[in-house]
N, CA and C atoms as an extended XYZ file, in Angstrom:
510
Properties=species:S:1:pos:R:3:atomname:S:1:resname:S:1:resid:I:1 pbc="F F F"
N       -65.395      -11.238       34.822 N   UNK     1
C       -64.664      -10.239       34.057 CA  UNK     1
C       -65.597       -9.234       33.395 C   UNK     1
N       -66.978       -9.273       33.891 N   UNK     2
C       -67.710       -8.265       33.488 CA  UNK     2
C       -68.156       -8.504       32.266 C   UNK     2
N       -68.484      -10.018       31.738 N   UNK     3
C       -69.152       -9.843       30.337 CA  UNK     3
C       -70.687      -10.556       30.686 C   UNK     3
N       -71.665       -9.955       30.395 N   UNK     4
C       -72.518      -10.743       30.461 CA  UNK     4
C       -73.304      -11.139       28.677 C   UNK     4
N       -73.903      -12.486       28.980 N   UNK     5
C       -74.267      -13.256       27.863 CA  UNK     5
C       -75.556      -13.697       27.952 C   UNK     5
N       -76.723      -12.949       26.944 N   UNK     6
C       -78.297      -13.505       27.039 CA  UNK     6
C       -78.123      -14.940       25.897 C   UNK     6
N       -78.051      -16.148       26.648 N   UNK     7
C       -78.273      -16.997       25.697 CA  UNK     7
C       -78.834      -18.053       26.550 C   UNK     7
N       -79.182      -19.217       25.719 N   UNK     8
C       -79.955      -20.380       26.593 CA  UNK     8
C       -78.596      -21.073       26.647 C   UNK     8
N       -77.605      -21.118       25.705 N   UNK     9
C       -76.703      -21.721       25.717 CA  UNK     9
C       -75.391      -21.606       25.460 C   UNK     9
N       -74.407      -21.562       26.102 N   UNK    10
C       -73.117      -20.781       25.801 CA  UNK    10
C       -71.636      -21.467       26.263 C   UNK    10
N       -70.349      -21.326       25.798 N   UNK    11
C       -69.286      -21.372       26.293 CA  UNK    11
C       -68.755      -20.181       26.874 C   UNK    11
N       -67.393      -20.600       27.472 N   UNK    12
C       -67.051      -18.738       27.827 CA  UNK    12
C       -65.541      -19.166       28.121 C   UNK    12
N       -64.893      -18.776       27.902 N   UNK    13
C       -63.132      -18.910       28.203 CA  UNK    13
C       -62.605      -17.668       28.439 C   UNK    13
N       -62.231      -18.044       29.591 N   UNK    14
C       -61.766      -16.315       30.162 CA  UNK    14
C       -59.838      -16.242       29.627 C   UNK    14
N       -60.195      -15.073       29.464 N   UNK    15
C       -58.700      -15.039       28.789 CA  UNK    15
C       -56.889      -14.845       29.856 C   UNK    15
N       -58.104      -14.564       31.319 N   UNK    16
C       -56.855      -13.978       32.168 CA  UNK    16
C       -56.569      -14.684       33.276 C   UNK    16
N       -56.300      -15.840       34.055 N   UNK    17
C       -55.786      -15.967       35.458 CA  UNK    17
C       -56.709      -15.057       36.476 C   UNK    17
N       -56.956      -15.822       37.472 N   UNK    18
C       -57.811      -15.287       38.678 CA  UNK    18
C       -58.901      -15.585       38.973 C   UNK    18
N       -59.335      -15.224       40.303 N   UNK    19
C       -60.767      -15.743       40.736 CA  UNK    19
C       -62.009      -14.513       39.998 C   UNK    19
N       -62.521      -15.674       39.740 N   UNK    20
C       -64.198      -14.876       39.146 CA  UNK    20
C       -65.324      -14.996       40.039 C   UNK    20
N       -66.351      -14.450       40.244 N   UNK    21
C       -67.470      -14.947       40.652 CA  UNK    21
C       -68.245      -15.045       39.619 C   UNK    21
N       -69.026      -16.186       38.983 N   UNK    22
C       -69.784      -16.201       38.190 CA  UNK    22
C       -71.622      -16.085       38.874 C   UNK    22
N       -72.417      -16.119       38.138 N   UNK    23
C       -73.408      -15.273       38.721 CA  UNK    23
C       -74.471      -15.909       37.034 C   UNK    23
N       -75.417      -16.717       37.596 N   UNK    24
C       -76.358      -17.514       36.296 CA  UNK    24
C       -77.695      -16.914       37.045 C   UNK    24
N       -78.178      -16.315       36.281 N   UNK    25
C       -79.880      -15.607       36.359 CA  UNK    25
C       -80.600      -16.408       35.505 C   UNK    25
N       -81.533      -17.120       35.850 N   UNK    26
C       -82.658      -17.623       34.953 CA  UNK    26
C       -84.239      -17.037       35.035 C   UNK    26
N       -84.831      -16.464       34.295 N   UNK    27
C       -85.838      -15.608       34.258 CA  UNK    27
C       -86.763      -16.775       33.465 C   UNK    27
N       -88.139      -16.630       34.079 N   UNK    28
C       -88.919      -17.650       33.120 CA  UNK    28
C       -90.300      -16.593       32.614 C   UNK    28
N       -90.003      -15.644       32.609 N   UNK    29
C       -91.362      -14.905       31.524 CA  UNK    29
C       -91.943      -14.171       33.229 C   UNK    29
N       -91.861      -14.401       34.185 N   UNK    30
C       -92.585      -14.184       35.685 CA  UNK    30
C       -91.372      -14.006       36.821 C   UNK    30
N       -90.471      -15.100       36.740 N   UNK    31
C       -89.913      -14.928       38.269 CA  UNK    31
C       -88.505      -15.280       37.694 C   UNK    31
N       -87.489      -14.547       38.350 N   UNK    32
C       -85.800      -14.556       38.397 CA  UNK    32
C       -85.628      -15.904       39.841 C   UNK    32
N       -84.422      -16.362       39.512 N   UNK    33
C       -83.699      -16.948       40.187 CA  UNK    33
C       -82.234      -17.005       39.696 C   UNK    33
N       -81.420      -16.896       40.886 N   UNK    34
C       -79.629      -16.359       40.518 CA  UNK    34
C       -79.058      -17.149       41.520 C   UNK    34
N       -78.239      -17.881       40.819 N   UNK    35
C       -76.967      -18.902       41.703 CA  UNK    35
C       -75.204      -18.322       41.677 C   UNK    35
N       -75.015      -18.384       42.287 N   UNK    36
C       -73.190      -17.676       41.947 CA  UNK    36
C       -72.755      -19.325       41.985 C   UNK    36
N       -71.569      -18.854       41.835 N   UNK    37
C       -70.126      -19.845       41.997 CA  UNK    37
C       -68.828      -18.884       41.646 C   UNK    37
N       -67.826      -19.259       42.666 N   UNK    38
C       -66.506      -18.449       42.463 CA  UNK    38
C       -65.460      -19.880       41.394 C   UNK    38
N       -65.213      -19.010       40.525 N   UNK    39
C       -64.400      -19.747       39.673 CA  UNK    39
C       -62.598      -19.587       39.778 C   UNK    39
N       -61.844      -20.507       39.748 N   UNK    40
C       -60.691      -20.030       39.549 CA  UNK    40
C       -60.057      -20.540       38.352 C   UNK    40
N       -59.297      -19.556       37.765 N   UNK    41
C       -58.351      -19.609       36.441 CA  UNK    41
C       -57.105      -19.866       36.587 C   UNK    41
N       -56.651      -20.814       36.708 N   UNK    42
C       -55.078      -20.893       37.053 CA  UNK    42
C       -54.235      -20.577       35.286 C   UNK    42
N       -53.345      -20.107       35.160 N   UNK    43
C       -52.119      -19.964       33.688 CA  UNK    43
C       -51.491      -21.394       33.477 C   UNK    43
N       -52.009      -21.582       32.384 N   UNK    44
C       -50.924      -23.121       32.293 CA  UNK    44
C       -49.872      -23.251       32.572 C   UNK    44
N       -49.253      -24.284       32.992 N   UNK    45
C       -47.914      -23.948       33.166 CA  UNK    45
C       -47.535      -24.902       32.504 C   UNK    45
N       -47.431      -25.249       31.143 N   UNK    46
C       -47.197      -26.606       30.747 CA  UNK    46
C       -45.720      -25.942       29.849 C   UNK    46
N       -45.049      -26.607       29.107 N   UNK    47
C       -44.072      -25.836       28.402 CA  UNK    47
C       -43.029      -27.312       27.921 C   UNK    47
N       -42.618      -27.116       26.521 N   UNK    48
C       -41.752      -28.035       26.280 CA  UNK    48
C       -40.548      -28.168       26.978 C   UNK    48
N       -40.301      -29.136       27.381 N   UNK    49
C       -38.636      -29.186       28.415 CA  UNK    49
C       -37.345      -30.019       27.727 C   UNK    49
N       -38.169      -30.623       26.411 N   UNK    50
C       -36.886      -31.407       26.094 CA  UNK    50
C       -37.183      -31.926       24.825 C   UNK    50
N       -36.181      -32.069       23.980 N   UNK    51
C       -36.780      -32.776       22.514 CA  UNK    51
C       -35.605      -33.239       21.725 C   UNK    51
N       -35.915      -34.336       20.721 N   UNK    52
C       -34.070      -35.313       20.432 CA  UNK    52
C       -34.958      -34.940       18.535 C   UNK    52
N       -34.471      -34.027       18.586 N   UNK    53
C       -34.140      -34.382       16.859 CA  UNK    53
C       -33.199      -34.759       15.957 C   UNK    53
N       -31.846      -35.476       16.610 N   UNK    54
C       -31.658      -36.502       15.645 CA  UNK    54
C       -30.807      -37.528       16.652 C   UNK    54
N       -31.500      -38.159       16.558 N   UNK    55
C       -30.989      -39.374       17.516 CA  UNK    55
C       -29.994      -40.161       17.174 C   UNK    55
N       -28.796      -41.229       17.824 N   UNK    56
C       -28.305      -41.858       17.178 CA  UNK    56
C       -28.595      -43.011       16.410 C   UNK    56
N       -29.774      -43.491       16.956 N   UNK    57
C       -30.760      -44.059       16.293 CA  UNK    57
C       -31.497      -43.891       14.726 C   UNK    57
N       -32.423      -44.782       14.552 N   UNK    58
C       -33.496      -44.111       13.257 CA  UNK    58
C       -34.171      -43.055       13.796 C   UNK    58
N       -34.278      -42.002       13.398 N   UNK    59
C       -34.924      -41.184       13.331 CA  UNK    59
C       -36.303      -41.415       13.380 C   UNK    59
N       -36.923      -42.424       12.901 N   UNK    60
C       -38.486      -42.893       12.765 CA  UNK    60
C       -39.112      -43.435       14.047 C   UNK    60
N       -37.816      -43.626       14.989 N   UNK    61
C       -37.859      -44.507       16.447 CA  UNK    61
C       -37.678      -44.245       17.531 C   UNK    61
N       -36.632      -42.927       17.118 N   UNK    62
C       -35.956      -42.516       18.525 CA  UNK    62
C       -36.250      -40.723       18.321 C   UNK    62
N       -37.047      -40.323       17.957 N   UNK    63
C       -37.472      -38.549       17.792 CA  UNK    63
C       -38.443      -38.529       19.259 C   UNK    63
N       -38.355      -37.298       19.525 N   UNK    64
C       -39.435      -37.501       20.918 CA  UNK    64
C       -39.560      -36.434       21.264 C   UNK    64
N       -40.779      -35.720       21.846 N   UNK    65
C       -40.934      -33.977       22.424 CA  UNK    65
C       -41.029      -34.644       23.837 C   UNK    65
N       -40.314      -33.438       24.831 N   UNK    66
C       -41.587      -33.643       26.236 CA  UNK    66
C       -41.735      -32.600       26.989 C   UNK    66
N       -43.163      -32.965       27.149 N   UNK    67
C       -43.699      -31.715       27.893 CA  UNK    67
C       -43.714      -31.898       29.401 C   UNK    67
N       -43.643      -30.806       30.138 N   UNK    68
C       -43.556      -30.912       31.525 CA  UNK    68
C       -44.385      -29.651       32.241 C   UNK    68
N       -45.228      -30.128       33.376 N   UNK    69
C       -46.030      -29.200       34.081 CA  UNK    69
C       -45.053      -28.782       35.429 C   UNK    69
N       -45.277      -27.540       35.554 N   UNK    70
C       -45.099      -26.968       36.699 CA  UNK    70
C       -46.321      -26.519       37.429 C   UNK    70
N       -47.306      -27.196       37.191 N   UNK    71
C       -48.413      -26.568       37.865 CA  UNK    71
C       -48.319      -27.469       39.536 C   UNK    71
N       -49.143      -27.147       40.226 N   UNK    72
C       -49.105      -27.892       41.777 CA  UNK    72
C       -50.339      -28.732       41.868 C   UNK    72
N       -50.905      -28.799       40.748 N   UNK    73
C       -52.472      -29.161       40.684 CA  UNK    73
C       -52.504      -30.166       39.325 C   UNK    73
N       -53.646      -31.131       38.836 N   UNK    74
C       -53.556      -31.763       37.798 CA  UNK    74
C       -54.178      -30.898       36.487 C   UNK    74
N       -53.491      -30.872       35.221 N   UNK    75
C       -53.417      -29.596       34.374 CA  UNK    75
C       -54.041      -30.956       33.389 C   UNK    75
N       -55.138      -30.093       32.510 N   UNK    76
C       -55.683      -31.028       31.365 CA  UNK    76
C       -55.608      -30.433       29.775 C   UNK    76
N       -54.875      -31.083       29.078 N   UNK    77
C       -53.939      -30.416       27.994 CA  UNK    77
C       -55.382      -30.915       27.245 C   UNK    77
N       -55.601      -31.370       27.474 N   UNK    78
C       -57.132      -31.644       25.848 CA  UNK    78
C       -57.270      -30.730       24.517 C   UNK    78
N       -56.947      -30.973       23.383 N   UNK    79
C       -57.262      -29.887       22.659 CA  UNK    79
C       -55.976      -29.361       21.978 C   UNK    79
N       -54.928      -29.428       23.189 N   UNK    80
C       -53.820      -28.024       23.066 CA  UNK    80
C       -52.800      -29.609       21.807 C   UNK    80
N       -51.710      -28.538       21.579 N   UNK    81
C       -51.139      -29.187       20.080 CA  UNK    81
C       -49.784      -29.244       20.142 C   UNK    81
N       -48.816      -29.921       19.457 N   UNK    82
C       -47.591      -30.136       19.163 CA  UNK    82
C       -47.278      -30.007       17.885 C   UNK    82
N       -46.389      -29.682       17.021 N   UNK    83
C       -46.006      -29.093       15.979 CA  UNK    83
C       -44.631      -28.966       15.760 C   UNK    83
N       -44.302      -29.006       14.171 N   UNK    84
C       -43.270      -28.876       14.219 CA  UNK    84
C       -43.172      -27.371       13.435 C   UNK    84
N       -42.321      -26.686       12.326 N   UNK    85
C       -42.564      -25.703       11.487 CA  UNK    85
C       -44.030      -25.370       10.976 C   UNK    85
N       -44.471      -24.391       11.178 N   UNK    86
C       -45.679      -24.146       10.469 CA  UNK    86
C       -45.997      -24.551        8.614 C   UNK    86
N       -45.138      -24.736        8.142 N   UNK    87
C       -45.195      -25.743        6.451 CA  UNK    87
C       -44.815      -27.059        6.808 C   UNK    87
N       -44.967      -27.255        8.063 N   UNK    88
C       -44.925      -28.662        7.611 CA  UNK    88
C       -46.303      -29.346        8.012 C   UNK    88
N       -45.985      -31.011        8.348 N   UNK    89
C       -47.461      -31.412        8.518 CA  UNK    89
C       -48.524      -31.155        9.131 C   UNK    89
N       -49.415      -31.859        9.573 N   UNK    90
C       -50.710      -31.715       10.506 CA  UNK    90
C       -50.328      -31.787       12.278 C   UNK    90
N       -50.499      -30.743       12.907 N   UNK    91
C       -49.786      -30.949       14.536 CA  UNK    91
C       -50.498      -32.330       15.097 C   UNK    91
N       -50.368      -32.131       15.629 N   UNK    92
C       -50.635      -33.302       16.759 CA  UNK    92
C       -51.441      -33.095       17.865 C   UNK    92
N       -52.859      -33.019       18.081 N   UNK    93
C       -53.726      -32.705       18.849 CA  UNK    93
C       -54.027      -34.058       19.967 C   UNK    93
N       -53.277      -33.157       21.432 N   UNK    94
C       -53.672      -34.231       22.323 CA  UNK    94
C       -55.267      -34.433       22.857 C   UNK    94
N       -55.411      -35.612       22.429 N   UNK    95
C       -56.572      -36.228       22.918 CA  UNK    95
C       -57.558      -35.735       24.449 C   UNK    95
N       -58.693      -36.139       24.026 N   UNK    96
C       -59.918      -35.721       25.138 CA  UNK    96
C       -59.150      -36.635       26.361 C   UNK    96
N       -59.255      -35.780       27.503 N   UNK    97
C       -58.955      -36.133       28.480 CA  UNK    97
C       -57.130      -36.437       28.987 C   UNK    97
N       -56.484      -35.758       28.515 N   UNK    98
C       -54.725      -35.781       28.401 CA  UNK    98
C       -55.136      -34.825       29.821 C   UNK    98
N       -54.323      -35.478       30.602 N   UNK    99
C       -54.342      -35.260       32.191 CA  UNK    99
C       -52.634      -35.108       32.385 C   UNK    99
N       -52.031      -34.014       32.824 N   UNK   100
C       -50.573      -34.263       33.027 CA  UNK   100
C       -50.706      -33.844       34.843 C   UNK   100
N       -49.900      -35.024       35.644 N   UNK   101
C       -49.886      -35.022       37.261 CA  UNK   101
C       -48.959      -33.808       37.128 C   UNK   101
N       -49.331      -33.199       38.480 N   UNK   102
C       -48.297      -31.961       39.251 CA  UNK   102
C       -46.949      -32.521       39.044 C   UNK   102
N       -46.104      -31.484       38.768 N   UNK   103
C       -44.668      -31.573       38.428 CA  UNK   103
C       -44.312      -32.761       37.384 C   UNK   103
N       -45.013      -32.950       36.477 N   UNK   104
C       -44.561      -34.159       35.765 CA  UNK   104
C       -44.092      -34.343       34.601 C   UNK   104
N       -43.721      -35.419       33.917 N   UNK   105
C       -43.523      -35.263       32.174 CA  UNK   105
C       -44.041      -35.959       31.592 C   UNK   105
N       -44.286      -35.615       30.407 N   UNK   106
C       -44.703      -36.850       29.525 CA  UNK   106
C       -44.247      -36.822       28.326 C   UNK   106
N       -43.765      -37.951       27.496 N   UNK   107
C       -42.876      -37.843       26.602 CA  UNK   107
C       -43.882      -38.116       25.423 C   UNK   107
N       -44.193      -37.777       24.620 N   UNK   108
C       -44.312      -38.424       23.058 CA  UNK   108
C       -43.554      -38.379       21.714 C   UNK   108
N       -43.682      -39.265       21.044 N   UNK   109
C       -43.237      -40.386       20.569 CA  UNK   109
C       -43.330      -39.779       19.297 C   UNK   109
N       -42.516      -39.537       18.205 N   UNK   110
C       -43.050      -39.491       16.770 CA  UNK   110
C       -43.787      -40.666       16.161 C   UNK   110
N       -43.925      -41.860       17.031 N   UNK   111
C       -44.399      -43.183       16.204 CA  UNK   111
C       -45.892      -42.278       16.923 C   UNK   111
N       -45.938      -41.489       17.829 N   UNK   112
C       -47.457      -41.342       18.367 CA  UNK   112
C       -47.554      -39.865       17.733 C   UNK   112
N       -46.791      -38.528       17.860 N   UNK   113
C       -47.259      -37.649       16.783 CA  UNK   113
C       -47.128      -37.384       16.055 C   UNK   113
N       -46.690      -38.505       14.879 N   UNK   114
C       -46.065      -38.340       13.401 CA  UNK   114
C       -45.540      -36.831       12.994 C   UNK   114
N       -44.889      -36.260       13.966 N   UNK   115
C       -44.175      -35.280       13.902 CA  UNK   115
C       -42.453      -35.554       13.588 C   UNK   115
N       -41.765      -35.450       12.473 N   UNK   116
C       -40.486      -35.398       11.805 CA  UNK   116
C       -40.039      -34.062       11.858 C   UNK   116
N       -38.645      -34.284       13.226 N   UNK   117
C       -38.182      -33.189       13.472 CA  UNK   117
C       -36.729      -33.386       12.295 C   UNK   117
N       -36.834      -32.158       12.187 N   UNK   118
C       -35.799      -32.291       10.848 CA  UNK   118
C       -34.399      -32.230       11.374 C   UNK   118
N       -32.945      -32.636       10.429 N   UNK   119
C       -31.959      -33.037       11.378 CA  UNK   119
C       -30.872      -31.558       10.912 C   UNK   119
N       -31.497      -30.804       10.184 N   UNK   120
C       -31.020      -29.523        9.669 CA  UNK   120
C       -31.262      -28.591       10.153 C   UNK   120
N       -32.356      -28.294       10.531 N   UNK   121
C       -33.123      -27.057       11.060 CA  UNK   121
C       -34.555      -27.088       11.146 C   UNK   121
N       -35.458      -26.397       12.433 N   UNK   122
C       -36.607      -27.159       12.646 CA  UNK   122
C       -36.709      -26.026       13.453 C   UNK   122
N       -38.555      -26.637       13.814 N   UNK   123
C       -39.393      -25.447       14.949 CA  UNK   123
C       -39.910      -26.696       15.773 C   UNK   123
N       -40.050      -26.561       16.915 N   UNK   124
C       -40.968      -27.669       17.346 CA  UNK   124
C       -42.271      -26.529       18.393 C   UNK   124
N       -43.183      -26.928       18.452 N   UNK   125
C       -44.172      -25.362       18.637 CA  UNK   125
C       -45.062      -26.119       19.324 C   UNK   125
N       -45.492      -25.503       20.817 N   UNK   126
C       -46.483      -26.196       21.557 CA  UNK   126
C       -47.744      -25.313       21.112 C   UNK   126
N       -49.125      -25.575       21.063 N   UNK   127
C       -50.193      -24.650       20.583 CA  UNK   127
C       -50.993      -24.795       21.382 C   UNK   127
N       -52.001      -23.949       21.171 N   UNK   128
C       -53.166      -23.150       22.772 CA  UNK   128
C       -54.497      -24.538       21.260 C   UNK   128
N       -55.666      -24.818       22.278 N   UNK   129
C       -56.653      -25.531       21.331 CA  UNK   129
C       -56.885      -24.523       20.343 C   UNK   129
N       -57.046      -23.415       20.350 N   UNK   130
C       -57.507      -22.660       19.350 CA  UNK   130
C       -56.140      -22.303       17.796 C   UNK   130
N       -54.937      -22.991       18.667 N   UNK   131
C       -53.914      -23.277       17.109 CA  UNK   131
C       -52.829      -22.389       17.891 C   UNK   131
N       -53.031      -20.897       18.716 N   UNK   132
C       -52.119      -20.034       18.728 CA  UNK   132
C       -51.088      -20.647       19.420 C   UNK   132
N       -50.076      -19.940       18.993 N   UNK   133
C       -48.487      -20.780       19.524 CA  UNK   133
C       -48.189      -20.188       20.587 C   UNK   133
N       -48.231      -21.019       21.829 N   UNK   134
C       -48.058      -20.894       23.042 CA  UNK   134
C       -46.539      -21.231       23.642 C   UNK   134
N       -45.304      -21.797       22.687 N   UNK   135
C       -44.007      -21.983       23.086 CA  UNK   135
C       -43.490      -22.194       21.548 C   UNK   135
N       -42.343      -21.654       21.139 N   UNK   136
C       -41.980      -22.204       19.915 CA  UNK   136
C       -40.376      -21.881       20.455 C   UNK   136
N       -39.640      -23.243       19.860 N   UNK   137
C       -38.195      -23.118       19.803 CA  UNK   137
C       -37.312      -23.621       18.398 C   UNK   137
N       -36.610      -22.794       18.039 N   UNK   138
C       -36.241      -23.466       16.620 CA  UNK   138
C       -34.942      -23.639       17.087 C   UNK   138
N       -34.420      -24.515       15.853 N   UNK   139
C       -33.089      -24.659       16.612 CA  UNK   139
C       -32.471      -25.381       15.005 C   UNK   139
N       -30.622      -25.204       14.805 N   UNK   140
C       -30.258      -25.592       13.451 CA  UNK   140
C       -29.056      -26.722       14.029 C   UNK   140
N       -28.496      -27.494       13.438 N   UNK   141
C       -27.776      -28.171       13.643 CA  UNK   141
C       -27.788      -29.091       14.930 C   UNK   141
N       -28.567      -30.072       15.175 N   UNK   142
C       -28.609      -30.518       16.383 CA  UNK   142
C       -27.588      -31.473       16.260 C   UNK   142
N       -26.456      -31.836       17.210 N   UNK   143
C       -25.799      -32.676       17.294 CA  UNK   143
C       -26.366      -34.344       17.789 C   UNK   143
N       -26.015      -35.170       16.852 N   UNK   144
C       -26.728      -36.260       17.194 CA  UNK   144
C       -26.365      -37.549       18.133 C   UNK   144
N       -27.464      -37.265       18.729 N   UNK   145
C       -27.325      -37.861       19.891 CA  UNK   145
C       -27.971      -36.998       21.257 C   UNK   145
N       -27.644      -36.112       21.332 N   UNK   146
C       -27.937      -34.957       22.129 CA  UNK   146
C       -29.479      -34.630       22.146 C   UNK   146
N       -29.796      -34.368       22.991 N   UNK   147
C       -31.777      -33.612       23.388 CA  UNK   147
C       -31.145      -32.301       23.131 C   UNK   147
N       -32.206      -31.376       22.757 N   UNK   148
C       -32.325      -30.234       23.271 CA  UNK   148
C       -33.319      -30.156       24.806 C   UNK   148
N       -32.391      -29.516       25.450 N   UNK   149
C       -33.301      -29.342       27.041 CA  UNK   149
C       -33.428      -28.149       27.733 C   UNK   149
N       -34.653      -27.836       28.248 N   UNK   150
C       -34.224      -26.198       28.541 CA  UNK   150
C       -33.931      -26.417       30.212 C   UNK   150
N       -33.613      -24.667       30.273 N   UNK   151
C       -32.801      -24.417       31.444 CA  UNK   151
C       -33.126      -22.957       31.505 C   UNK   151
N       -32.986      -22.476       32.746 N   UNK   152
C       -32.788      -21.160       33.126 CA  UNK   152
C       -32.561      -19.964       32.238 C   UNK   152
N       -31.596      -20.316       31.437 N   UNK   153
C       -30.711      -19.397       30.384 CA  UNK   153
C       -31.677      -19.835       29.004 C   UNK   153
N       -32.451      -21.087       29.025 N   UNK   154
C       -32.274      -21.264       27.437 CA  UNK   154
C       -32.871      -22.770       26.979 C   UNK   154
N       -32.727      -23.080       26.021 N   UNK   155
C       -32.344      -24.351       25.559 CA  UNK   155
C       -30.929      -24.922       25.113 C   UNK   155
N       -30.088      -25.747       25.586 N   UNK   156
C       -29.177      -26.298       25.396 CA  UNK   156
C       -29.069      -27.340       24.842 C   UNK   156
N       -27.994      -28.145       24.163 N   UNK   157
C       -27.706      -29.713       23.834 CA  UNK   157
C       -27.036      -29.999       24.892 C   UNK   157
N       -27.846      -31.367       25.115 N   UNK   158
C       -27.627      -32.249       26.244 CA  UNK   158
C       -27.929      -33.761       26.316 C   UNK   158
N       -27.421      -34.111       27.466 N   UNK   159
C       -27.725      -35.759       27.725 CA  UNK   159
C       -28.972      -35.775       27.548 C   UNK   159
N       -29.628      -36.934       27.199 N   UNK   160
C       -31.250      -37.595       26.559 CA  UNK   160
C       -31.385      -37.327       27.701 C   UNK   160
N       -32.689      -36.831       28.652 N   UNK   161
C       -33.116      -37.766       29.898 CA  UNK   161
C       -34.932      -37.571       29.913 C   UNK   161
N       -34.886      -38.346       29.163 N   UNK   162
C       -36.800      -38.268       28.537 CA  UNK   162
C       -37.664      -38.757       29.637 C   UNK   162
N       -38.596      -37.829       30.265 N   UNK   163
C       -39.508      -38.563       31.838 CA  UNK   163
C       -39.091      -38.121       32.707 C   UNK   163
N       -37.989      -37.014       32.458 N   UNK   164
C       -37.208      -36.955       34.406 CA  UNK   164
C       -36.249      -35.458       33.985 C   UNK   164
N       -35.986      -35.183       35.008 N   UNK   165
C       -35.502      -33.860       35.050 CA  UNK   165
C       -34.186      -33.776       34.414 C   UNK   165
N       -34.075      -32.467       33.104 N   UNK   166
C       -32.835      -32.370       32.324 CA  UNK   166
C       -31.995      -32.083       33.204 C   UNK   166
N       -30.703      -32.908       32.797 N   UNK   167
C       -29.322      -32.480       33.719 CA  UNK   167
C       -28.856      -31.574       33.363 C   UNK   167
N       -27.504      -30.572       33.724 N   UNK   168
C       -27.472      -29.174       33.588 CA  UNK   168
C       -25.930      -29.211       33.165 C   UNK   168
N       -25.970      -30.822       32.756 N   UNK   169
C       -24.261      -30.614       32.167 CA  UNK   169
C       -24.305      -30.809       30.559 C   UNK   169
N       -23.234      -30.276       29.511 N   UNK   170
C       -24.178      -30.911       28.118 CA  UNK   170
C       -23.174      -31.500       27.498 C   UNK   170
């Protein structure tokens, strides 16, 4: 993307989708040597698909987000965050090495991101590692019992179906 960087040591996160050629020059005071490599950037495709904020259950037991990849390839969430309203607690940073398979879901657990979705009105907010909010859906009155699940049009209330593809009746 056309930036170059004099350092011995560096990160670099490209901000856009697409193939790069990268291009490393090492100069030692006398003689250059330059290696390429073509890099590719794929767009996450990760995105919340479903979430039960008030269950018929305890609430402490049965709350749950899930995220689902549409990527065709294995996508590594490391870093990236779950959240509920920005005043409320500490998000939930998935762990080094969170691997989600092509087309898949994965559900977590409020017993796993001590995230309390509220049964009044709420945000639940997926985040980029660096914090920025990469999906946010708020939503007031959830009927209990019901997920919120998205769809084509939206997010809807619907049948639970946590791990597997939301049904499209509600």
């Amino acid at each position: 993307d056309g930036k170059l960087i004099e350092k011995p040591n560096f990160n670099y996160k490209y901000l856009y989708p697409g193939t790069y050629l990268v291009a490393l020059m090492v100069y030692d005071g006398r003689n250059y040597v330059t290696d390429t490599i073509t890099v590719k950037i794929q767009s996450a495709q990760i995105t919340i698909n479903e979430f039960m904020a008030n269950p018929s259950e305890k609430d402490e037991e049965a709350e749950w987000i899930e995220v689902f990849s549409d990527s065709d390839s294995i996508t590594d969430i490391s870093g990236w965050q779950l959240d509920d309203n920005e005043e409320g607690g500490s998000p939930f940073v998935f762990p080094e090495n969170t691997l989600v398979a092509p087309k898949s879901y994965l559900v977590f657990s409020r017993q796993i991101t001590g995230i309390a979705l509220n049964n009044d009105k709420d945000t639940v907010r997926l985040l980029l590692p660096e914090g920025v909010v990469f999906q946010e859906i708020s939503y007031e009155k959830p009927p209990q019992g019901k997920s919120s699940a998205r769809t084509g049009e939206g997010f809807v209330w619907s049948v639970p179906t946590p791990g597997t593809a939301n049904l499209s009746i509600a």
